[in-house]
Backbone as numpy.savetxt, mean C-alpha at the origin, in Angstrom:
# Nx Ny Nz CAx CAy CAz Cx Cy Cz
22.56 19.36 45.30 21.15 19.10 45.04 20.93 18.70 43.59
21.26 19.16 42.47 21.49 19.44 41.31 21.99 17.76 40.79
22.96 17.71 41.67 23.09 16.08 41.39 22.63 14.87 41.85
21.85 14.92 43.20 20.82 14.47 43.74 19.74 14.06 42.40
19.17 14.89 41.65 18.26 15.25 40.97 18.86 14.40 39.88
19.68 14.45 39.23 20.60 14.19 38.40 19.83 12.51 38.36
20.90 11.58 39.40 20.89 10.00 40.46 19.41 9.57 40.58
18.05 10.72 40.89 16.87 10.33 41.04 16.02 10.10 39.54
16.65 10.71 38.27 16.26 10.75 36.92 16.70 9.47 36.98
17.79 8.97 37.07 18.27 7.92 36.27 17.73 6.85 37.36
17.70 6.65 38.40 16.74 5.60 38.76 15.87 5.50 38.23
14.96 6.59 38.07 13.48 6.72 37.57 13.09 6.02 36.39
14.41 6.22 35.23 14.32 5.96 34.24 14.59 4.05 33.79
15.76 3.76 34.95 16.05 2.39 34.95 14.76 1.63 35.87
13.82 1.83 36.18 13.14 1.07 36.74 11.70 1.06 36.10
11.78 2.26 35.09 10.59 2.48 34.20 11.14 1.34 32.86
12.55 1.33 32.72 13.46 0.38 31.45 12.91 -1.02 32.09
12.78 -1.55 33.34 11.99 -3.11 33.97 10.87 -2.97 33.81
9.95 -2.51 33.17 8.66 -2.26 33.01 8.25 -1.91 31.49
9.46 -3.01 31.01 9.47 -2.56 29.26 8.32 -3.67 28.60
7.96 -4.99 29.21 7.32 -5.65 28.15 5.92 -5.20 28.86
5.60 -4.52 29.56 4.80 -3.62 29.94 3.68 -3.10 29.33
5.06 -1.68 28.94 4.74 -0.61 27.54 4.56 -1.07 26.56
5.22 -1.97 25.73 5.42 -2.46 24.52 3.87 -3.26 24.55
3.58 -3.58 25.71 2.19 -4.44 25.22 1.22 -3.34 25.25
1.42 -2.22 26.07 0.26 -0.96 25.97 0.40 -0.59 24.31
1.55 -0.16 24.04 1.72 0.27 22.46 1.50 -0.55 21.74
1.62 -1.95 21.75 1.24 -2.84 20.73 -0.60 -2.98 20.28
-0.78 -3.25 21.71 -2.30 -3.04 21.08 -2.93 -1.69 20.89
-2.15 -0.55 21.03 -2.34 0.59 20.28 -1.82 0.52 18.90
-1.06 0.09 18.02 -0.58 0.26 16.86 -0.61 -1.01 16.46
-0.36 -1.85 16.83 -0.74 -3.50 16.05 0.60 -3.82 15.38
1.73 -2.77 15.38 3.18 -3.69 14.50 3.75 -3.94 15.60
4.61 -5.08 16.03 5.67 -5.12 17.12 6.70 -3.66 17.04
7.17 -3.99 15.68 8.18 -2.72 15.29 7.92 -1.42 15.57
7.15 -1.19 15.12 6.33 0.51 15.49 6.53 0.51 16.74
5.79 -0.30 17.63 5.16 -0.21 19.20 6.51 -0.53 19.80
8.33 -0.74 19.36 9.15 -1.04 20.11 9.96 0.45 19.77
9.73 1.20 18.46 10.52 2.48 18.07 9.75 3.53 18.76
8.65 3.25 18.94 7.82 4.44 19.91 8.16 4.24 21.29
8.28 2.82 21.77 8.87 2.70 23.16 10.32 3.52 23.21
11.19 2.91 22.33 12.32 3.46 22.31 12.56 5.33 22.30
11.81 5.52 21.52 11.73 7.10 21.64 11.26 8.17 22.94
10.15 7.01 23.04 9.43 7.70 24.94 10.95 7.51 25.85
11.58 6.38 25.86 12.83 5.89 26.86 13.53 7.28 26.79
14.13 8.04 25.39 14.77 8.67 25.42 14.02 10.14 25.74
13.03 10.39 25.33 11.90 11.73 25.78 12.33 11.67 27.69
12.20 10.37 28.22 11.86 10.19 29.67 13.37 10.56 30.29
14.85 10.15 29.66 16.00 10.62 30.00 16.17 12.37 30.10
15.59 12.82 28.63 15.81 14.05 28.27 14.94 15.10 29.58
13.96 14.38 29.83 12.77 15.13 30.67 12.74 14.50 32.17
13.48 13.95 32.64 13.37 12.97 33.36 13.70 14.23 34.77
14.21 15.13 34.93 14.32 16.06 35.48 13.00 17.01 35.76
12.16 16.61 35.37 10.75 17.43 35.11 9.59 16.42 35.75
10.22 15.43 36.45 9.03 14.41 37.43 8.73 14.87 38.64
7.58 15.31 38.91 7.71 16.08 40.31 7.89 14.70 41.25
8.48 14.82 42.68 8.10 14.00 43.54 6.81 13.33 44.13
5.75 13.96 43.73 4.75 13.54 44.70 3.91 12.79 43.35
4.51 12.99 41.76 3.92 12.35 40.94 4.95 10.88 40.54
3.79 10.17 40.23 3.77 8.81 39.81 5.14 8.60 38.65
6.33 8.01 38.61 7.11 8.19 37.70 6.04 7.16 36.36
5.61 6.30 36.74 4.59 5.31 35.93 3.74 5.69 35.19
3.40 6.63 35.83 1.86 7.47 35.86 2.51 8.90 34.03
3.52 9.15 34.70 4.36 10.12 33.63 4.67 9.74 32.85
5.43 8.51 32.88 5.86 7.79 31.48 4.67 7.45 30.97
3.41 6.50 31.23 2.18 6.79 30.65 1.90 7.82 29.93
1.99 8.91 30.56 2.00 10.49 29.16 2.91 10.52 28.00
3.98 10.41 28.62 5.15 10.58 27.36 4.66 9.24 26.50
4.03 8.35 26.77 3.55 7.12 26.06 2.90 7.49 24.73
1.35 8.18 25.80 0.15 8.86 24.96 0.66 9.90 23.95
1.66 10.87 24.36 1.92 12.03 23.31 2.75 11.23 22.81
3.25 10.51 22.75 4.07 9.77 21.38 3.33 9.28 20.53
2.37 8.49 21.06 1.52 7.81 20.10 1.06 8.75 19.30
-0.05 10.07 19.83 -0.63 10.95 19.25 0.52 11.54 18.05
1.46 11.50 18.61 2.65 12.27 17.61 2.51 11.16 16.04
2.46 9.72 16.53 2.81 8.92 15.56 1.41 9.10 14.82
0.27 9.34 15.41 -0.45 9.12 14.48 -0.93 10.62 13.95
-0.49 11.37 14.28 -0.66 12.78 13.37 0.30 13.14 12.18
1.48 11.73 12.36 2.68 11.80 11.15 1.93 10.80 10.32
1.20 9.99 10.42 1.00 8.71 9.59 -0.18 9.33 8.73
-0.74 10.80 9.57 -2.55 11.00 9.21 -1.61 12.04 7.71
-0.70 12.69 8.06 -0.20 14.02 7.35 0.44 13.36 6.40
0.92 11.99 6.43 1.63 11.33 5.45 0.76 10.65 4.61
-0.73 10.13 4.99 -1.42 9.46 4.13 -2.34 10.78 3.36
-2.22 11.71 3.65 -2.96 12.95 3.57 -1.98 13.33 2.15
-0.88 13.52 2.52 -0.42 13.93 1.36 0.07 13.03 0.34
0.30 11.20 0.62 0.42 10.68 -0.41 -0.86 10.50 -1.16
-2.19 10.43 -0.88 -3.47 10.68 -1.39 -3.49 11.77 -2.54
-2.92 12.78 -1.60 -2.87 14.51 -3.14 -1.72 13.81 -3.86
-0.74 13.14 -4.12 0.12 13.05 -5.00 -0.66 12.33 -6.06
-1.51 10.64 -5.02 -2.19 9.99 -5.88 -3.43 10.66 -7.08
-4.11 11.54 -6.47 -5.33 12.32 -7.19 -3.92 13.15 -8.33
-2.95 13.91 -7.92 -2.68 14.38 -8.76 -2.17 13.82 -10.41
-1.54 12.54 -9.70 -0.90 11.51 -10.55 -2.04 10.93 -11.51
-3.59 10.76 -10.62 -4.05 9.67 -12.04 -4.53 10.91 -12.63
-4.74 11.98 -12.69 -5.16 13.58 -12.96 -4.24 13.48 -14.33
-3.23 13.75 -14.05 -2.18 14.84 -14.88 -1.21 13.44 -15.38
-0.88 12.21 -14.91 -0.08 11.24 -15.79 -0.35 9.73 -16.30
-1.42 9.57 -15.55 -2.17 8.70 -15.74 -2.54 7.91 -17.13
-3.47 9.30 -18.06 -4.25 9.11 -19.57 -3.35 8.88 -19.86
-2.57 9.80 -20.38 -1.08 9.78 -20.84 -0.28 8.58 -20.83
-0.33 7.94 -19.74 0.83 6.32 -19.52 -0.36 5.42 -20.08
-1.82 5.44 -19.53 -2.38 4.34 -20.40 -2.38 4.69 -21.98
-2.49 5.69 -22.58 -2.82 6.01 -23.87 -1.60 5.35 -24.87
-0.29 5.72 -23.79 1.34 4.81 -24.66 1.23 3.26 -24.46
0.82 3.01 -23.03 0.97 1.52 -22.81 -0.18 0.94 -23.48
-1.21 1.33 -24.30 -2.77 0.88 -24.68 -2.30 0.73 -25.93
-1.06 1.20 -26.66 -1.01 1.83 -28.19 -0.84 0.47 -28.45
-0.31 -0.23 -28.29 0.38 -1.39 -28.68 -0.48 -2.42 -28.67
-1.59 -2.77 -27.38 -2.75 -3.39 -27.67 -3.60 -3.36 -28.54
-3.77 -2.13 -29.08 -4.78 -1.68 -29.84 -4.54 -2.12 -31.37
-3.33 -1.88 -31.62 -2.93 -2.76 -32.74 -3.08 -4.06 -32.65
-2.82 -4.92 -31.80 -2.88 -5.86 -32.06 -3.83 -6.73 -31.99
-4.93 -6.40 -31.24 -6.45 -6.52 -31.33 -7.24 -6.57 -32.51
-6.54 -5.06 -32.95 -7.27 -5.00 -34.73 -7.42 -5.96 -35.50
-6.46 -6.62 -35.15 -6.27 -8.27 -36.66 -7.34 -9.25 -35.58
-7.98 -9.05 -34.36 -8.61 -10.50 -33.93 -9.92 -10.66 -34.71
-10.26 -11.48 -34.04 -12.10 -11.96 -34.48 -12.89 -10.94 -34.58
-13.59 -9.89 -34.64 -14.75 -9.21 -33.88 -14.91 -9.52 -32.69
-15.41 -10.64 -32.38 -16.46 -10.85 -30.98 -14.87 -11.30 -30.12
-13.59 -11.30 -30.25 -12.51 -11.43 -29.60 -12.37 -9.59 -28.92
-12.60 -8.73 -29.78 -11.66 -8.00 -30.20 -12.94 -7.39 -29.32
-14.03 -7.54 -29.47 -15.12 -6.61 -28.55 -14.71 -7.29 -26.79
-14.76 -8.32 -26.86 -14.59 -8.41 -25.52 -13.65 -7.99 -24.65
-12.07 -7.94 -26.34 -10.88 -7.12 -25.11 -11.38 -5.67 -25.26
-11.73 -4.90 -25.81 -12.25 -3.31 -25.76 -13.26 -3.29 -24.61
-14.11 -3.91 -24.34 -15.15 -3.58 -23.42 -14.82 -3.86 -22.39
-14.39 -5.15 -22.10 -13.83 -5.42 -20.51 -12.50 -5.15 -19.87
-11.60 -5.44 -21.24 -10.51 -5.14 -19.98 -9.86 -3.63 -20.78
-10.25 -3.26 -21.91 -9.85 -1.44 -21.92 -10.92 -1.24 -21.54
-12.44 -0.59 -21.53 -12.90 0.13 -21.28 -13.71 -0.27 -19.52
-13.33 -1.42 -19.68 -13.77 -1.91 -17.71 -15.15 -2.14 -17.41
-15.61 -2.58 -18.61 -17.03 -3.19 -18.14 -16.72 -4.37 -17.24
-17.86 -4.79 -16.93 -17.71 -6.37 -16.07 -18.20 -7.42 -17.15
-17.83 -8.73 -16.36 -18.17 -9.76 -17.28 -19.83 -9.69 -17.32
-19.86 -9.94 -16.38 -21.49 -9.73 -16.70 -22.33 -9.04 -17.00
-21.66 -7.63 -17.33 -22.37 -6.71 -18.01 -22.38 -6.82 -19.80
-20.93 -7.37 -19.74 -20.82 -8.19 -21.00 -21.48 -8.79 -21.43
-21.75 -9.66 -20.88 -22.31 -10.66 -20.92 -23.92 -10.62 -21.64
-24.46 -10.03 -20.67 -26.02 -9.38 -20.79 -26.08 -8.64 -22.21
-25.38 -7.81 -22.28 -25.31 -7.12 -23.84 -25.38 -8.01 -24.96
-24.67 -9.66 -24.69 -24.81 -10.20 -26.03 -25.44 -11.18 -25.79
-26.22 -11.44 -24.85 -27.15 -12.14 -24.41 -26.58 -13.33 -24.41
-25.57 -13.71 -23.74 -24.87 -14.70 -23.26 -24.91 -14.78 -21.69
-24.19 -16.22 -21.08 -24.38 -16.45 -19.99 -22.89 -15.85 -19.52
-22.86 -15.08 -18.77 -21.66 -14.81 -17.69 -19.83 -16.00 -17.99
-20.57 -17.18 -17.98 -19.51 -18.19 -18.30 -18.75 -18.33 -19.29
-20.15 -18.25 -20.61 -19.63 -18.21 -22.22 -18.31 -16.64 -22.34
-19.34 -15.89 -21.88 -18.32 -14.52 -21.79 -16.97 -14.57 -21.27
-17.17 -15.41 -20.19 -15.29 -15.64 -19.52 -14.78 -16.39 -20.66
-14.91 -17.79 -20.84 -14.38 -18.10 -21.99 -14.25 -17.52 -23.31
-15.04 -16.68 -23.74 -14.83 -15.61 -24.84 -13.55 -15.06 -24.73
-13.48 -14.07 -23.19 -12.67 -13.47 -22.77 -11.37 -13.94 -22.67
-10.85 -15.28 -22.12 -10.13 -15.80 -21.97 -9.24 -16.29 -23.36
-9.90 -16.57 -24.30 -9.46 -17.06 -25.59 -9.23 -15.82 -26.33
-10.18 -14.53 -26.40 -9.21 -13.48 -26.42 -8.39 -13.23 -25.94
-7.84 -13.28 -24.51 -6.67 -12.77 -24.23 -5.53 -13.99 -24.21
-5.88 -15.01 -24.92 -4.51 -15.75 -25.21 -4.12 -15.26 -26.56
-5.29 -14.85 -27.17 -4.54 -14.77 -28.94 -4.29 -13.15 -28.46
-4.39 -12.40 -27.89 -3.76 -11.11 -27.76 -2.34 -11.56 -27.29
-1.76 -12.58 -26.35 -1.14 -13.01 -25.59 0.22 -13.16 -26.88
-0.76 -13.91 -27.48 0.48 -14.75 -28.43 0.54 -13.60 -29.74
-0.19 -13.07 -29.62 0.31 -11.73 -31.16 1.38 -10.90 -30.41
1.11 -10.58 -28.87 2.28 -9.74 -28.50 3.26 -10.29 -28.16
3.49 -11.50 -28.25 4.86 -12.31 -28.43 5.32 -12.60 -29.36
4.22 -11.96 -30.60 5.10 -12.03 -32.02 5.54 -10.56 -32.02
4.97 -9.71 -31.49 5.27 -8.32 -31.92 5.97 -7.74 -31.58
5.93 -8.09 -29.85 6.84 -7.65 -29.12 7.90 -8.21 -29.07
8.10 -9.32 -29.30 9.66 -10.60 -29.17 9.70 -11.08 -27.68
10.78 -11.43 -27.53 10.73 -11.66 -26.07 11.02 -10.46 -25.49
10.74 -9.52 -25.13 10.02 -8.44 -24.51 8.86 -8.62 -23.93
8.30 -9.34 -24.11 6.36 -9.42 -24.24 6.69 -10.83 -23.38
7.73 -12.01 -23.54 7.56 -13.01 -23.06 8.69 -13.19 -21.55
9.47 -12.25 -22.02 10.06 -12.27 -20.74 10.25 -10.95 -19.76
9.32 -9.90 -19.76 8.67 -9.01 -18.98 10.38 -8.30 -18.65
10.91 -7.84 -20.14 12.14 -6.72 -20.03 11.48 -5.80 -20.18
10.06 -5.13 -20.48 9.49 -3.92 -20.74 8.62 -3.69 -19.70
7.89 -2.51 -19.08 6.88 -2.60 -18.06 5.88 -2.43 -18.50
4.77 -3.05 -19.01 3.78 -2.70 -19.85 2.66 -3.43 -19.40
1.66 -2.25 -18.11 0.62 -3.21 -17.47 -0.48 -3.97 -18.32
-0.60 -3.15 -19.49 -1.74 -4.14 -20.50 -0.67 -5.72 -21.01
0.05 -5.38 -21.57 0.65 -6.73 -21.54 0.61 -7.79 -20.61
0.98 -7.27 -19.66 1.26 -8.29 -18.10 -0.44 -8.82 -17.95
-0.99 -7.75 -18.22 -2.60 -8.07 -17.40 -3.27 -9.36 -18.75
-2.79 -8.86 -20.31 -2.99 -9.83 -21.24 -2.14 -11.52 -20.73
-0.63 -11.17 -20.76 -0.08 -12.71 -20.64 -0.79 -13.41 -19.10
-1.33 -12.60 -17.73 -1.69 -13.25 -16.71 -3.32 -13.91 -17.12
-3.73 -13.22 -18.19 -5.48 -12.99 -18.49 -5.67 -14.37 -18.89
-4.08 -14.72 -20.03 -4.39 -16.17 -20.79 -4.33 -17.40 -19.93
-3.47 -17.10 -18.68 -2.76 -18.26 -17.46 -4.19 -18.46 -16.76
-5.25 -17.42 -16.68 -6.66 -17.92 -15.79 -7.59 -19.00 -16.30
């Protein structure tokens, strides 16, 4: 009997395996990656071998694999909820506790080199792109048009561009250092 049972799993299971682009289209438009929706198939296949002994007769083998479908999915998305859950607390902890700290080293170097610009250069890199005003808040403050301010902005951040390619050497010009104010200065002058 025992092996009867055995012969009726593995049919069960090879005729649920012909009914694969099936599943994969139920899981796909549940999860939206091909990949995902073919490793979750793959995993139910093997749940349905392992359990495949646990199909009553008078139930639907279709109807069952459908479940092992649903609790997979649910599985996948209670790992994706616990994983975005806790890369979130790393993120809050990170701009918390290392954040000031990495801008305050990576800012040091701007800040010098700002000092030697124009005034009205040297206000526009402090206000907009260290302290994160908008252009047009900029703008309004010096009673300029939104446009004049981009071009303000822009011609500041080429002569910031080109002081940190004197200061820095090619460091500054060929991005051997990681230094997001730099990068955000040399991309600022290319707009």
């Amino acid at each position: 009997m025992a092996s009867s049972k055995v012969t009726s799993a593995q049919e069960t299971v090879a005729d649920l395996a012909k009914m694969h682009a099936r599943f994969l289209q139920f899981l796909r438009g549940r999860v939206g990656d091909p990949a995902t929706a073919e490793d979750i198939l793959q995993a139910a296949y093997v749940k349905a071998i392992q359990h495949g002994g646990e199909l009553r007769e008078e139930e639907s083998a279709v109807a069952w694999f459908y479940r092992i479908l649903r609790n997979a999915l649910i599985d996948y998305y209670r790992h994706n909820a616990a994983r975005s859950k806790a890369m979130d607390q790393w993120l809050a902890t990170w701009k918390e506790d290392y954040e000031p700290e990495l801008e305050a080293q990576t800012c040091a170097c701007i800040r010098e080199v700002i000092h030697d610009l124009k005034p009205e250069y040297r206000a526009a890199i402090e206000q907009v792109d260290l302290a994160g005003e908008s252009v047009e808040s900029f703008a309004r403050a010096r009673s300029m048009t939104p446009n004049n301010a981009s071009v303000r902005l822009h011609r500041a951040r080429t002569a910031v561009a080109k002081k940190l390619t004197a200061v820095c050497g090619t460091c500054a010009t060929h991005n051997c250092i990681d230094c997001t104010c730099k990068h955000r200065f040399l991309q600022g002058c290319k707009a």
